[in-house]
C-alpha positions in Angstrom: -97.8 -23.5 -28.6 -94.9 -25.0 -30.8 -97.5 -28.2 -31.0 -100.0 -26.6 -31.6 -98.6 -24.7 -34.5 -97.3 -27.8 -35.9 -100.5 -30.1 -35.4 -102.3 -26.7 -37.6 -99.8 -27.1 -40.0 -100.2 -30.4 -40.9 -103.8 -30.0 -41.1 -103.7 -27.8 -43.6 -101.4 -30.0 -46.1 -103.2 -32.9 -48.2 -103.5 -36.0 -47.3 -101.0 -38.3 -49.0 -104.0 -40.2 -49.9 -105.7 -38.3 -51.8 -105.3 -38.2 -55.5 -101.6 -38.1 -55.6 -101.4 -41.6 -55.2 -100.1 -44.1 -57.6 -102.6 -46.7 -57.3 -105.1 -47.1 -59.5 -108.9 -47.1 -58.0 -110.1 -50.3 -58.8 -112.0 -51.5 -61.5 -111.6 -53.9 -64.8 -108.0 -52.0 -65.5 -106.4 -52.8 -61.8 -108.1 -56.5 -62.5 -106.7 -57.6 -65.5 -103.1 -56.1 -64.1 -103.4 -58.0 -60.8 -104.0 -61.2 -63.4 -101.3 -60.3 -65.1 -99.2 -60.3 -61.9 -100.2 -63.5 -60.4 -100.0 -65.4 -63.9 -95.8 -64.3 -63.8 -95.5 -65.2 -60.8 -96.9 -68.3 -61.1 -94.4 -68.4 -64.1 -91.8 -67.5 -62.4 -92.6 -70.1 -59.5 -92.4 -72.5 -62.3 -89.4 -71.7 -63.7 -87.7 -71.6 -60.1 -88.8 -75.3 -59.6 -88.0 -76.4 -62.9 -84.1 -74.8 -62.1 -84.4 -76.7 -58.5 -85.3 -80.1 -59.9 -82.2 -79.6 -62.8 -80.0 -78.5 -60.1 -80.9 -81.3 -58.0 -80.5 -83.7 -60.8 -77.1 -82.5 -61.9 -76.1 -82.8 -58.5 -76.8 -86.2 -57.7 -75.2 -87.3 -61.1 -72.2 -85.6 -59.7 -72.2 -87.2 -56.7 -72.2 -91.1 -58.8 -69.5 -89.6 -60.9 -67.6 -88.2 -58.0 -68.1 -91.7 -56.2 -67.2 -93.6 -59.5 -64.0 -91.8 -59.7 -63.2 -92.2 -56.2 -63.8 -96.2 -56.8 -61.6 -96.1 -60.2 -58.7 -94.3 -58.0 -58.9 -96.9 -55.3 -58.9 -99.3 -58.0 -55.8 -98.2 -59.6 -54.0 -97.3 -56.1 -54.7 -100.7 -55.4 -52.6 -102.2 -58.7 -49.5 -99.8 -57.8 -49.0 -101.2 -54.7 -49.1 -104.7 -56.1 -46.6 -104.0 -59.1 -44.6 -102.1 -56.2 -44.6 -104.9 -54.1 -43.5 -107.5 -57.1 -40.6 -105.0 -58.4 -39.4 -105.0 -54.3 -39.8 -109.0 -54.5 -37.6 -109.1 -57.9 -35.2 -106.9 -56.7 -34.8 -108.6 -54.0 -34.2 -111.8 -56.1 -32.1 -110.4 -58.3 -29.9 -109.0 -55.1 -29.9 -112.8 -53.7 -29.1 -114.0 -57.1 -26.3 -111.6 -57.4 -25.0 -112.1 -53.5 -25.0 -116.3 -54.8 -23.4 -115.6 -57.9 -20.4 -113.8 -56.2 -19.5 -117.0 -53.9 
């Protein structure tokens, strides 16, 4: 009985399609909207790929400045070492020159 009085029940409320609904019935109006939808989003689509391709770009011209750095660094690792090594080799010298000096 409890289904029974429930199936009755909700054959006597309105459809939720009915005239409550938000959409529009369709016609010139609902047209020109549904243009109006598919021009922004080809828009936006635009706009998305235009921010992708920018992105993209800034990123690779990162990477070459990110490598060029990283070649500079070497570069100037490189010319420590060597004025490291020839302040070890005049040290040295001047150690042996001092060691000869004292005999």
């Amino acid at each position: 009985r409890a289904a029974a009085a429930a199936a009755a029940a909700s054959a006597q409320q309105p459809s939720r399609s009915s005239s409550s609904s938000r959409v529009p019935p369709p016609g010139p109006a609902s047209d020109h909207e549904v243009q109006r939808y598919k021009e922004k989003i080809r828009s936006l689509q635009a706009d998305l790929k235009t921010m992708s391709d920018q992105v993209r770009e800034k990123e690779v011209r990162l990477k070459k400045e990110a490598e060029a750095a990283a070649r500079e660094l070497k570069a100037e690792r490189q010319k420590v070492e060597k004025l490291q090594g020839q302040v070890r080799r005049l040290e040295d010298e001047k150690q042996r020159a001092a060691a000869a000096a004292q005999r």
